[in-house]
C-alpha positions in Angstrom: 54.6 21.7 20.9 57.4 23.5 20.7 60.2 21.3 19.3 61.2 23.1 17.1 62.9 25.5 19.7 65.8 24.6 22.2 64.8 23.8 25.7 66.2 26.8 27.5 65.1 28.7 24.8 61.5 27.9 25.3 61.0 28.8 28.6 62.8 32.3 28.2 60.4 32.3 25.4 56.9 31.6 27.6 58.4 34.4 30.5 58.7 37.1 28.2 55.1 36.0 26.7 53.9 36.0 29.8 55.5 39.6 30.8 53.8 41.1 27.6 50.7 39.8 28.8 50.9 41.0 31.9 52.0 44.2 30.7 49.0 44.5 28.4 46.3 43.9 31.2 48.0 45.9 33.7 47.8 49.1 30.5 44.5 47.8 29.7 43.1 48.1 33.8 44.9 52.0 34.2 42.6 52.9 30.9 39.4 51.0 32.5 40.0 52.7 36.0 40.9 56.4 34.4 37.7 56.1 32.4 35.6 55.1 35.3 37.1 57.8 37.3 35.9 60.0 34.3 32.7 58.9 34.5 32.3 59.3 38.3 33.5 63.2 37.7 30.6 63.6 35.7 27.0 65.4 36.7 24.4 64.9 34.2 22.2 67.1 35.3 24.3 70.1 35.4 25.8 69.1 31.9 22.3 69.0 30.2 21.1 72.0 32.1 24.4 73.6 30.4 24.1 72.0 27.3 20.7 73.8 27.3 21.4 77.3 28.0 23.8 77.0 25.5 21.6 75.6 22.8 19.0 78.4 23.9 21.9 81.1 23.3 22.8 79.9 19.9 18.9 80.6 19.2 18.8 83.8 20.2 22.0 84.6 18.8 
């Protein structure tokens, strides 16, 4: 497959493929996890009862 490139070559080739890969799906689980922890955080009902009052204020206002 990869002829074209020395032997020892290859293989320090394929590790430091497979670190970037790594790298990219330990980054890409942190963003996954933060964001679910985000979305834990969250109360709907006391965001739209918010969202609400504050809509009704702009009216009045």
């Amino acid at each position: 497959m990869l002829d074209f490139i020395p032997d020892n070559l290859q293989s320090i080739l394929i590790i430091v493929v497979l670190a970037v890969l790594f790298l990219a799906v330990m980054a890409n689980n942190k963003r996954n996890q933060s964001k679910l922890r985000d979305r834990r955080k969250r109360n709907f009902k006391t965001d739209y009862f918010n969202l609400k009052k504050e809509r009704e204020d702009d009216s009045k206002s």
